[in-house]
C-alpha positions as CSV (number, residue, x, y, z in Angstrom):
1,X,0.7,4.5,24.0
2,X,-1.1,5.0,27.3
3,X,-3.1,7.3,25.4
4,X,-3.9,5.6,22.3
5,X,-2.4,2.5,20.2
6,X,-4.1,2.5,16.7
7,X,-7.4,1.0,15.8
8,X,-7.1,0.7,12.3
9,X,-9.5,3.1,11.5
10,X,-8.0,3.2,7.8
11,X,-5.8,5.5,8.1
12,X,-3.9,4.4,4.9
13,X,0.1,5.6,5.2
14,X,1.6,5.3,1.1
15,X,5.2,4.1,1.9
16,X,6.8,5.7,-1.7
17,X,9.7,3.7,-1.7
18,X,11.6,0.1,-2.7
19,X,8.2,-1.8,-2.1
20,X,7.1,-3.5,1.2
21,X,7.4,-6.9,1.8
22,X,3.4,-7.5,2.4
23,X,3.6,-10.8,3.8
24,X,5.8,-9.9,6.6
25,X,4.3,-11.8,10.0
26,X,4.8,-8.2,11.7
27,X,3.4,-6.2,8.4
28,X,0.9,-8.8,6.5
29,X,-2.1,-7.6,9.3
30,X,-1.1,-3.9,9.0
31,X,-1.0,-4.0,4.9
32,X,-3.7,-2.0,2.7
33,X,-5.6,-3.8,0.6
34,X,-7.8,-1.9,-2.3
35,X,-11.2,-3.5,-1.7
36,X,-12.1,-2.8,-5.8
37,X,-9.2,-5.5,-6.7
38,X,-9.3,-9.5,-7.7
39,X,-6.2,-10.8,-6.9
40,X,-3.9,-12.0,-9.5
41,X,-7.0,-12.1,-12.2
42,X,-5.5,-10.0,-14.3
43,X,-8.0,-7.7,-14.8
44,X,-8.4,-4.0,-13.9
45,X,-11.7,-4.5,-11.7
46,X,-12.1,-1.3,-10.4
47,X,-10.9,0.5,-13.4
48,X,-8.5,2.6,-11.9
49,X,-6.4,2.6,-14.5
50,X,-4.0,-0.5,-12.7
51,X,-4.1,-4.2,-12.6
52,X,-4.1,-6.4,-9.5
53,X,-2.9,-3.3,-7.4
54,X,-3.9,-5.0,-4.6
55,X,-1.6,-3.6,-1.8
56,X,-0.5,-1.0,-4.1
57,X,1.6,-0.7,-7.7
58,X,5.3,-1.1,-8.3
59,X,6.2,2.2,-10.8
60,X,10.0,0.5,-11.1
61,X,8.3,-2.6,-12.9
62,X,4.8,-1.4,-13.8
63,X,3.2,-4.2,-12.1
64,X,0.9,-4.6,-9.6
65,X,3.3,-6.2,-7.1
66,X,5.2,-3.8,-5.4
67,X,7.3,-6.4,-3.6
68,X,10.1,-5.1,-1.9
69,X,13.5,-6.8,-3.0
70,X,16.0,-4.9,-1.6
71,X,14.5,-3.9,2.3
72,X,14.7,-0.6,2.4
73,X,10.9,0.4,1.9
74,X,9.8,-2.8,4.1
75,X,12.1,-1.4,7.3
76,X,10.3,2.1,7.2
77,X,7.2,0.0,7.0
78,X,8.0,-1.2,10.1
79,X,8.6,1.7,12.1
80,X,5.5,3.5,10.6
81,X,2.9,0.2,11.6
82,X,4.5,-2.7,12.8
83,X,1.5,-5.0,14.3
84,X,1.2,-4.2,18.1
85,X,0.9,-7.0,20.8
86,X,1.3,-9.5,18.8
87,X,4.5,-11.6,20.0
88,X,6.6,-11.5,17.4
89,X,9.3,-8.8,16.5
90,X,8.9,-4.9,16.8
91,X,6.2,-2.3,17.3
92,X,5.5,0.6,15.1
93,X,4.8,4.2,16.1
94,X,1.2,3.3,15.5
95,X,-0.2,-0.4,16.0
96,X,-2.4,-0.8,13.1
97,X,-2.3,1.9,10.1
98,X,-3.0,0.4,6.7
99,X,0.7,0.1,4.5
100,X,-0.1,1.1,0.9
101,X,3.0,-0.2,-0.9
102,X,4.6,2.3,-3.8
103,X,7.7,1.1,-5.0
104,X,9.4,3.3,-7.5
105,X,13.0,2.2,-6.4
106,X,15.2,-0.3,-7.8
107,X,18.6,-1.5,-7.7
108,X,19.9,1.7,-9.5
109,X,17.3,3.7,-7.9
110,X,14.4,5.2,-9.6
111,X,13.1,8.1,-11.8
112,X,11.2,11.5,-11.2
113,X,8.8,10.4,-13.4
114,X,8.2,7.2,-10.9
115,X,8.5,9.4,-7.7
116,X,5.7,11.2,-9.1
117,X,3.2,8.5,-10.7
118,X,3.5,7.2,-7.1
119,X,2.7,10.2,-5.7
120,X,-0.5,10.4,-7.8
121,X,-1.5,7.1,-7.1
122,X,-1.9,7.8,-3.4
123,X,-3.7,10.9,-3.9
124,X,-6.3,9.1,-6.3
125,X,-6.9,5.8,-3.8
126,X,-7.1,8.2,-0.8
127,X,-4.2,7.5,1.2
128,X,-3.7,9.7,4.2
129,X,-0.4,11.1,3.9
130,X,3.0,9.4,2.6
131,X,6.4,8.6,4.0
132,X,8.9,9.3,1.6
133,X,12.2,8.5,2.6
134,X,14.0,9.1,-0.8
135,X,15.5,12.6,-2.3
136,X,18.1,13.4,-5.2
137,X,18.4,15.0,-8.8
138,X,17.4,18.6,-8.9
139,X,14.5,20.5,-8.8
140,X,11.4,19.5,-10.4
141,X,8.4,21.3,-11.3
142,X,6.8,18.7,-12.4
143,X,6.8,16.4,-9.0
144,X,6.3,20.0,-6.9
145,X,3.2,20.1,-8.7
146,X,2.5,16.5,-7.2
147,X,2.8,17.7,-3.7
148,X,1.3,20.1,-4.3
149,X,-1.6,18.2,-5.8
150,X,-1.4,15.9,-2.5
151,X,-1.8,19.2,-0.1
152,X,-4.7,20.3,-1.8
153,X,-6.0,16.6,-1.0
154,X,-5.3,16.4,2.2
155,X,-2.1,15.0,2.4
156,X,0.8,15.0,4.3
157,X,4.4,14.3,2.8
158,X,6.2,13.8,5.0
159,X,10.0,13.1,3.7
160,X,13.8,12.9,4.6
161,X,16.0,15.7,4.6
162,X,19.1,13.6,3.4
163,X,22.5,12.0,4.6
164,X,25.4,13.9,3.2
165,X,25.4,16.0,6.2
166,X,25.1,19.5,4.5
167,X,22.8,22.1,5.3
168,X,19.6,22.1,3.0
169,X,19.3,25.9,3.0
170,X,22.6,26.3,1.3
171,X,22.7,23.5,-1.0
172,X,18.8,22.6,-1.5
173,X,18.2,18.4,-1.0
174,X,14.6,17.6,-3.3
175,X,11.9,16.9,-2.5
176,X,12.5,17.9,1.0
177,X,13.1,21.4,-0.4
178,X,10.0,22.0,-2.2
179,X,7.9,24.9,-0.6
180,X,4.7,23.2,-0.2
181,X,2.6,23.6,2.8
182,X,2.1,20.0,4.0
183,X,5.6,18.8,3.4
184,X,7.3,17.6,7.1
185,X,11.3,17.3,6.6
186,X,12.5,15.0,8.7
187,X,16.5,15.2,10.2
188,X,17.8,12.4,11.8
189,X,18.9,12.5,15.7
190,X,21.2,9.5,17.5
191,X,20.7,8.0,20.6
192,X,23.4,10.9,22.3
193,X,20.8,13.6,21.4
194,X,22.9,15.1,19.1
195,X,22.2,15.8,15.5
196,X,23.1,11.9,14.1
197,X,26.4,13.0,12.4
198,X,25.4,11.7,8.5
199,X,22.0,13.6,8.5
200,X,21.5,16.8,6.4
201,X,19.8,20.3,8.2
202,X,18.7,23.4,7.3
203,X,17.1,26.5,9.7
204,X,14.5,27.4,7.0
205,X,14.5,23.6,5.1
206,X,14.3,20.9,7.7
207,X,11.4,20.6,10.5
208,X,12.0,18.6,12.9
209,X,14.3,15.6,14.3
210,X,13.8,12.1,15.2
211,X,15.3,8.8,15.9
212,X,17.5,8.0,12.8
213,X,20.3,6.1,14.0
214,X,20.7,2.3,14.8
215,X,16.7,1.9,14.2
216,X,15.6,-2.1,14.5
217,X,13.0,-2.7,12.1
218,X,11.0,-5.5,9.7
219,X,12.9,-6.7,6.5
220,X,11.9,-9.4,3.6
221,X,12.0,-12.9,4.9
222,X,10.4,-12.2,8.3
223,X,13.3,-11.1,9.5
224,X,14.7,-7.6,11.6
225,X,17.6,-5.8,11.3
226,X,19.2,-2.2,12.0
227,X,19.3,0.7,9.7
228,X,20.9,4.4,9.9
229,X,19.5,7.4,7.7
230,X,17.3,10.0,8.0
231,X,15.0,7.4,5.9
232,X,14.8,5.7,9.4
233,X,13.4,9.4,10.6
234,X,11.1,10.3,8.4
235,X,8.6,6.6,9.2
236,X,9.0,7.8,12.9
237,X,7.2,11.0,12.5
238,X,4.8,9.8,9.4
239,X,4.1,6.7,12.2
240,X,3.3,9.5,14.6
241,X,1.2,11.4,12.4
242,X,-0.7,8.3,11.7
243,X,-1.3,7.7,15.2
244,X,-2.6,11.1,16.1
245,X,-4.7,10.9,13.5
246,X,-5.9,7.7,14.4
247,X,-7.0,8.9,17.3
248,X,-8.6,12.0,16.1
249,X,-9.7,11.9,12.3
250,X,-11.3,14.8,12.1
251,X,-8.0,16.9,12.2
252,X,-7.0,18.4,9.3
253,X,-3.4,17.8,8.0
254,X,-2.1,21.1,8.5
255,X,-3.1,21.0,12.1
256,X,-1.7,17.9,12.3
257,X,1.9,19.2,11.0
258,X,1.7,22.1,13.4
259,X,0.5,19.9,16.4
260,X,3.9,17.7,15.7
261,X,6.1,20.7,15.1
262,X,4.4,22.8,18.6
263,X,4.7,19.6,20.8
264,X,8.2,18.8,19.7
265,X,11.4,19.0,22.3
266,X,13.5,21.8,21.5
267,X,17.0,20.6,21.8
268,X,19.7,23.2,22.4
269,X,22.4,22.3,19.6
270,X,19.7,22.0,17.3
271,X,19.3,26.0,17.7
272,X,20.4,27.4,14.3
273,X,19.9,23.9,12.7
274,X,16.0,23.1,12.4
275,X,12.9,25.1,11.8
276,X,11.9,23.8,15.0
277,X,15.1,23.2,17.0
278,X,13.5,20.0,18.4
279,X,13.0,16.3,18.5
280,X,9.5,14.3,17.9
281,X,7.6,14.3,21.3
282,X,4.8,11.5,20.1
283,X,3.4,11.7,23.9
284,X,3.0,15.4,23.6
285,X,1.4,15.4,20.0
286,X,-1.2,13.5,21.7
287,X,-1.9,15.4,24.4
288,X,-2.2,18.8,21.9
289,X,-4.3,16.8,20.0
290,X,-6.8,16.0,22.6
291,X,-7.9,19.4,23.1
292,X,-9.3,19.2,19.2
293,X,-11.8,16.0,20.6
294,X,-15.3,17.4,21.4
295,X,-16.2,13.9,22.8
296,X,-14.0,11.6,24.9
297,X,-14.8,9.3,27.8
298,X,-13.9,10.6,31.3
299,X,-12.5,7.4,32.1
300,X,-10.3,4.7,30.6
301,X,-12.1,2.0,31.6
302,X,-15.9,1.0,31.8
303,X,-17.3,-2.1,33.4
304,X,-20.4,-3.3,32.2
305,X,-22.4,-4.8,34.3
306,X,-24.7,-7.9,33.4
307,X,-28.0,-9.2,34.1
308,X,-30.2,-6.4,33.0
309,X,-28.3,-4.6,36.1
310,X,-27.8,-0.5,35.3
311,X,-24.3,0.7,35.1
312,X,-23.2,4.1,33.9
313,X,-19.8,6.2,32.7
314,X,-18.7,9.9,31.9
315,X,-18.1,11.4,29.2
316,X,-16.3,14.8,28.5
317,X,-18.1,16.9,26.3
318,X,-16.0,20.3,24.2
319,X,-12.7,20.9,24.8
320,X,-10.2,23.9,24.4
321,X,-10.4,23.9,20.9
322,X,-13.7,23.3,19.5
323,X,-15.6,26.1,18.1
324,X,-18.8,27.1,17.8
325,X,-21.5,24.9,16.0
326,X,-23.3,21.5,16.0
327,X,-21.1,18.4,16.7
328,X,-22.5,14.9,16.6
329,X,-21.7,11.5,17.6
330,X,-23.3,8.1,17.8
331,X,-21.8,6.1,20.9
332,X,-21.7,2.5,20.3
333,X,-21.9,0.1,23.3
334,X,-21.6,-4.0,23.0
335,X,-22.1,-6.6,25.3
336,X,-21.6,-10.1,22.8
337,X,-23.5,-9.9,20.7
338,X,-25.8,-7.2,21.2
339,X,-25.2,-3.5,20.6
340,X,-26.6,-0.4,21.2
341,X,-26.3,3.1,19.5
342,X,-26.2,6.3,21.5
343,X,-26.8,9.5,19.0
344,X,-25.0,12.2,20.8
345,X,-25.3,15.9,19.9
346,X,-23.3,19.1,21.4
347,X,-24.1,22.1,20.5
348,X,-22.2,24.9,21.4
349,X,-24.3,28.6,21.2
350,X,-23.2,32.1,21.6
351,X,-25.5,33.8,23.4
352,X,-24.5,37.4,23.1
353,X,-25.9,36.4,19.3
354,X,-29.5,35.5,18.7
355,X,-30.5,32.4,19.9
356,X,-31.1,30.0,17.0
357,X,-32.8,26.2,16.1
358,X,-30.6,23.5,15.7
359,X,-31.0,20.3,13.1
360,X,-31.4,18.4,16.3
361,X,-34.7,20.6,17.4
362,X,-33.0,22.1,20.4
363,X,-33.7,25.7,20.8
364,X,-31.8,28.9,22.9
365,X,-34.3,31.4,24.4
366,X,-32.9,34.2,25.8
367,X,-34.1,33.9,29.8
368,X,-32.6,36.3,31.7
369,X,-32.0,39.5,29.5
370,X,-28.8,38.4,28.1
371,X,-29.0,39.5,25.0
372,X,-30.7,42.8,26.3
């Protein structure tokens, strides 16, 4: 968090699960809310195909209030976004993601058919990725072509490997099984380090590990309690991926994954266990991901001066992992009401090709001989 908090720059997180209790005081802020949609009017305004999906759709019901009733979905909520700073309760991985609420579970849990209506629903109001802490029945070609259809979106699915502690590899656990490129499968670890002692595994299946056990969160009422399950996992790492991605959009997913798998902690008695062998490292996700920024400011803070005095601050242009090409920016500095924007454009030329023109006007001539 000394690097980055959130800013809310919509980066929607589609919570597939028992609903989410969107007038939580630590969730209500966080919560997305479909800007095409009349509340409670009855009437499909943005022709989407669902009515008064405000926050989101309930697939258990098929209604658009995907309240949660039994506080399961609304305590992952709360690990992947509970508001920051703001007094009351607990803090999510990342400060201020937008919650899209899919509920396809009920008391007697929910169907595949559900599981994958939700699924599509994300994909067609652009969510970012979705936490799916949820698994059961066999496999499924039907909701493996929904991933699926989410990867080639964009998506991340990031999803719970399962608490019967078996190993995955052996005994596949669905949909944390499915071979699909931007599925994350989460294992839950306790506060010893270890493995937590409920959560399933798997060398070639599961991912990663993170905090499963004892894990305070939001649930309905305004109220916070503790929960165990790799379900309590999976929100810390989508709540991770939502905060990297906060702070650098322009990442694609799969380098996202790979940036939280690389920067993860390997853990000795995971050897064997995980893909990875290691435990979520948020703080070292965000490092990696820094070196994707091509424009940063050199320093944390700025002090603007007033009275039409001059002031000035740094910024860092490239980094270790931007290529080749035109970047562009447009800085944006306020003082009250007033605001200023500063186009900014790096290009970044190789000069042992031949020098070219850029959109921005600015051209390479070769100077010296360097290009013989």
């Amino acid at each position: 968090w000394t690097i980055h908090t959130g800013t809310g720059r919509n980066i929607i997180v589609g919570v597939i699960d028992t609903g989410v209790d969107y007038n939580h005081e630590d969730l209500r802020n966080n919560m997305w809310t479909n800007p095409g949609e009349i509340p409670g009017d009855g009437i499909d305004n943005d022709g989407n195909g669902f009515i008064d999906d405000v926050h989101g759709y309930d697939f258990y019901k098929d209604d658009g209030d995907p309240m949660d009733e039994s506080g399961h979905g609304t305590h992952v909520s709360g690990t992947i976004g509970a508001e920051g700073n703001n007094g009351v309760g607990v803090v999510g991985v990342s400060w201020k993601p937008k919650i899209m609420a899919l509920r396809f579970l009920g008391p007697d849990g929910g169907t595949t058919s559900g599981g994958i209506q939700a699924i599509d629903y994300a994909v067609q109001m652009g969510a970012t990725m979705t936490s799916n802490s949820w698994g059961g029945g066999g496999h499924s070609s039907a909701l493996q072509a929904a991933i699926q259809a989410s990867h080639e979106a964009g998506q991340l699915f990031v999803v719970a490997a399962g608490n019967e502690g078996m190993d995955n590899d052996l005994t596949p656990a669905y949909p944390c099984n499915y071979a699909v490129e931007n599925v994350v499968c989460v294992a839950s670890v306790a506060r010893s380090g270890d493995l937590s002692s409920f959560s399933n595994f798997g060398r070639t299946s599961v991912h990663i590990a993170a905090p499963g056990s004892d894990i305070l969160s939001t649930v309905p009422g305004n109220k916070y309690e503790s929960f165990s399950g790799t379900s309590m996992a999976t929100p810390h790492v989508a709540g991770a991926a939502a905060l990297v991605w906060d702070f650098l959009p322009q990442l694609s997913h799969m380098q996202l994954k790979q940036i939280l798998l690389d920067t993860a902690d390997p853990v000795d008695t995971f050897g064997g266990k995980l893909i990875t062998g290691a435990r979520l490292n948020v703080h070292a996700a965000m490092q990696q991901a820094s070196g994707y920024a091509w424009a940063q400011l050199a320093n944390s803070t700025i002090t603007v001066p007033g009275n039409g005095s001059a002031g000035s601050f740094e910024l860092a242009l490239g980094g270790q992992r931007v290529g080749l090409g035109e970047y562009r920016a447009t800085l944006k500095i306020t003082a009250g009401r007033l605001a200023r924007l500063v186009p900014i454009t790096l290009m970044l030329h190789d000069f042992a090709s031949a020098p070219s023109r850029g959109a921005s006007g600015v051209e390479f001539k070769d100077m010296d001989g360097r290009l013989g």
